[in-house]
Backbone as CSV, one residue per row, in Angstrom:
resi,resn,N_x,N_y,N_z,CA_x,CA_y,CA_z,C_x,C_y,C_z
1,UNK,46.207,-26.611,-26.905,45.013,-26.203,-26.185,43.862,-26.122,-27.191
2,UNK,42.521,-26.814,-27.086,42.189,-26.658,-27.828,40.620,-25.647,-27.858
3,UNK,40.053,-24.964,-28.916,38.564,-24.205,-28.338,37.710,-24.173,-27.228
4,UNK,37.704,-25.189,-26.488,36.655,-25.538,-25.257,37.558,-24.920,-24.260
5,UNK,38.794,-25.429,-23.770,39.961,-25.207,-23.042,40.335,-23.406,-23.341
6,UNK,40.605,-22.336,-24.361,40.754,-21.370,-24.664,39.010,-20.484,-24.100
7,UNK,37.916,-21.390,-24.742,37.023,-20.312,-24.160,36.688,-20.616,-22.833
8,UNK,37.246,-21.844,-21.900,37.052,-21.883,-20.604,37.998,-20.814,-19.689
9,UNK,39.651,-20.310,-20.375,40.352,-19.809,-20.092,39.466,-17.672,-20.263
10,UNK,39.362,-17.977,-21.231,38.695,-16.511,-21.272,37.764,-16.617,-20.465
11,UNK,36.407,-17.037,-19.997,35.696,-16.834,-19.403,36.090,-16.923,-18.022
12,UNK,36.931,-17.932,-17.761,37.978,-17.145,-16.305,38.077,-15.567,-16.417
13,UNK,38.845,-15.478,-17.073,39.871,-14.194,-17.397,38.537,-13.069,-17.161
14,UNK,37.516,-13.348,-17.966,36.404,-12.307,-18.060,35.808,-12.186,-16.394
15,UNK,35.605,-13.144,-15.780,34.937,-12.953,-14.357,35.888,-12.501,-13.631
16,UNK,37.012,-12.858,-13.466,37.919,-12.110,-12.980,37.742,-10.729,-12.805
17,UNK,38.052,-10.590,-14.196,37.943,-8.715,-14.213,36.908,-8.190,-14.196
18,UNK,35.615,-8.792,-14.044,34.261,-8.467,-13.395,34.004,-8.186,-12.030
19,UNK,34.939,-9.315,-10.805,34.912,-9.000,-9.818,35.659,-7.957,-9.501
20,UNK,36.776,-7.699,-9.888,38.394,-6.546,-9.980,37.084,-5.277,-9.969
21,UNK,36.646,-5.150,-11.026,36.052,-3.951,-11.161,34.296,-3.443,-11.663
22,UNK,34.056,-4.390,-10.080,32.303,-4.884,-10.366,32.266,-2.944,-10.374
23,UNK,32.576,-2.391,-8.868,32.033,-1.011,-8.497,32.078,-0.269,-9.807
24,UNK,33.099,-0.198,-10.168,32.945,0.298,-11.950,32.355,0.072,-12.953
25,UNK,31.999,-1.120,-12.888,30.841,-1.236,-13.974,29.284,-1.135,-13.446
26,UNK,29.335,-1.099,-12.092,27.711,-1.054,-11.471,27.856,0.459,-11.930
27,UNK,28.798,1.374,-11.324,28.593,2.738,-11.584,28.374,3.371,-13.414
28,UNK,28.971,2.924,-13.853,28.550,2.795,-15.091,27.162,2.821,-15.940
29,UNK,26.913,1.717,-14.917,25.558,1.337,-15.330,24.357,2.098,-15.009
30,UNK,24.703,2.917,-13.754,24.100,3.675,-12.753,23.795,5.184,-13.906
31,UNK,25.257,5.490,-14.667,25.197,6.691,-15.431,24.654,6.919,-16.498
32,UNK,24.732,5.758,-17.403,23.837,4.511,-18.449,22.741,5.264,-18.259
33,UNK,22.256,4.561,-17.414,20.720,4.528,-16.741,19.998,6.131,-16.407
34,UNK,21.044,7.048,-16.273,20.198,8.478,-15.613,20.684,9.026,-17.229
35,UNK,21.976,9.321,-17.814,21.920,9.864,-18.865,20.361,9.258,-20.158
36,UNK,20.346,7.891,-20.273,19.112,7.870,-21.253,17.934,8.141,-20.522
37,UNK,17.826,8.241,-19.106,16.417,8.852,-18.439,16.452,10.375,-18.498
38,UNK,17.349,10.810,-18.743,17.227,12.613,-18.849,17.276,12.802,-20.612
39,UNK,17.506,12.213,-21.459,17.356,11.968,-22.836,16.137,11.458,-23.362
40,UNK,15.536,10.598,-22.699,14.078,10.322,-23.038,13.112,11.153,-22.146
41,UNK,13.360,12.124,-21.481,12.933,13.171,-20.666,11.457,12.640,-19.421
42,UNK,12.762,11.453,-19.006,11.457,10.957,-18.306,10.649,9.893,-18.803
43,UNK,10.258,9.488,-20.081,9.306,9.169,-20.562,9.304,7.241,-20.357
44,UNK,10.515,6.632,-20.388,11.195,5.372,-20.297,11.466,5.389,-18.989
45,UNK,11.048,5.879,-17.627,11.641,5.998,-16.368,11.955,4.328,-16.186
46,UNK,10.920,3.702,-15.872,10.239,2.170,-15.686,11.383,1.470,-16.199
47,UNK,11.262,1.410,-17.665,12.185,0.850,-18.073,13.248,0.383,-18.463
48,UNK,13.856,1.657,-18.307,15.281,2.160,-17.763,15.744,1.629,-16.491
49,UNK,14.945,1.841,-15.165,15.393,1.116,-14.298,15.793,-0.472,-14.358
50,UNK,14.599,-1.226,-15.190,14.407,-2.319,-15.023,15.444,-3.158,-15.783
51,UNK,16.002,-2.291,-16.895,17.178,-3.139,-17.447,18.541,-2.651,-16.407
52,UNK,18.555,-1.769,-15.946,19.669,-1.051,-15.091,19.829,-2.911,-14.075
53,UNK,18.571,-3.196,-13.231,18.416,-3.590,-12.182,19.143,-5.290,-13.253
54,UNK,18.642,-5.283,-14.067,19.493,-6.745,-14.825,20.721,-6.570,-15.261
55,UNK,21.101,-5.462,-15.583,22.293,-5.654,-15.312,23.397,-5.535,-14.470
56,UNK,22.641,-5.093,-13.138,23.281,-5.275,-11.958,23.319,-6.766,-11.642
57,UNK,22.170,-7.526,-11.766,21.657,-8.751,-11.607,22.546,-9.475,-12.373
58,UNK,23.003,-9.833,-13.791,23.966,-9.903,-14.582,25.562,-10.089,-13.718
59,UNK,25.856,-9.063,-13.580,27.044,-8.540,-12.781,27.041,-9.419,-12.097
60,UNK,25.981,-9.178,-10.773,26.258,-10.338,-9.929,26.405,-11.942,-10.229
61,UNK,25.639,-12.063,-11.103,25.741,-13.509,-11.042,27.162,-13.798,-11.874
62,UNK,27.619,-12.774,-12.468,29.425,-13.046,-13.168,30.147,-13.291,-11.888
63,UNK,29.537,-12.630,-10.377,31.193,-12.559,-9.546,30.356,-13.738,-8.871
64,UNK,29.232,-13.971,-8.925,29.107,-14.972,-8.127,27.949,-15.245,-6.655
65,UNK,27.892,-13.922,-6.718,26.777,-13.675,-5.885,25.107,-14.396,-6.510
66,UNK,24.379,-13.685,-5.408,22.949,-14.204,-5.600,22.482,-12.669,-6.590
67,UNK,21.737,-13.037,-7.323,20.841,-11.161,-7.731,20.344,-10.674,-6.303
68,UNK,20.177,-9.389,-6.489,19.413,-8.499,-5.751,17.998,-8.281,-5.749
69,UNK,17.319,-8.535,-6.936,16.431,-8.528,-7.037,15.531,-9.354,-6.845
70,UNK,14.270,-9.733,-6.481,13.116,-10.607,-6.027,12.076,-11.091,-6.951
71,UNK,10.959,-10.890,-7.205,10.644,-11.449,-8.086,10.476,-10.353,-9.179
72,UNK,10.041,-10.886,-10.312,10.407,-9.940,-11.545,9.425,-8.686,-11.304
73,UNK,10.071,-7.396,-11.531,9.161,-6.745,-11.802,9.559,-5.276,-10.179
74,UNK,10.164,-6.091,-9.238,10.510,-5.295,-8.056,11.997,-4.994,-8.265
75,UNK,11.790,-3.599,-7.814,12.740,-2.548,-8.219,13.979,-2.973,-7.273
76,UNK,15.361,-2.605,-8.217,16.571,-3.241,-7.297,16.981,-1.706,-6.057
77,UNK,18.028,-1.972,-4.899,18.076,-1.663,-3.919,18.801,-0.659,-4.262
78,UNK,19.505,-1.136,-5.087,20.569,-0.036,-5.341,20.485,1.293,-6.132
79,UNK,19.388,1.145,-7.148,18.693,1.903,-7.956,17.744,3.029,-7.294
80,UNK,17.550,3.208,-5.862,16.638,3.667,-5.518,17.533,5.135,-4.954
């Protein structure tokens, strides 16, 4: 088997267990996201969301879906 064939096999393997346990890593991301917004006391609200919302966006496009989000800059659905 050679490198191309091994990292085509992992990147299976990796989406796989992306879809197995999207809810877990969205939630994750969800906790991510409020623990450094109560650590920057507010001050990063904006931007905190906005990487939250890419890496929901991220996520999705690993299992396969469309993003959630619209054009850049509008806040994701789930975040609200």
């Amino acid at each position: 088997m050679g490198l191309t064939d091994r990292v085509k096999d992992l990147r299976s393997k990796a989406e796989g267990a992306v879809v197995e346990r999207s809810d877990q890593i969205h939630n994750a991301v969800e906790k991510a996201a409020a623990v450094a917004d109560e650590r920057t006391g507010g001050k990063y609200s904006e931007r905190i969301q906005k990487a939250g919302a890419k890496a929901d966006d991220l996520l999705d496009s690993l299992k396969g879906s469309e993003p959630q989000t619209g054009a850049e800059g509008e806040e994701h659905p789930a975040s609200q």
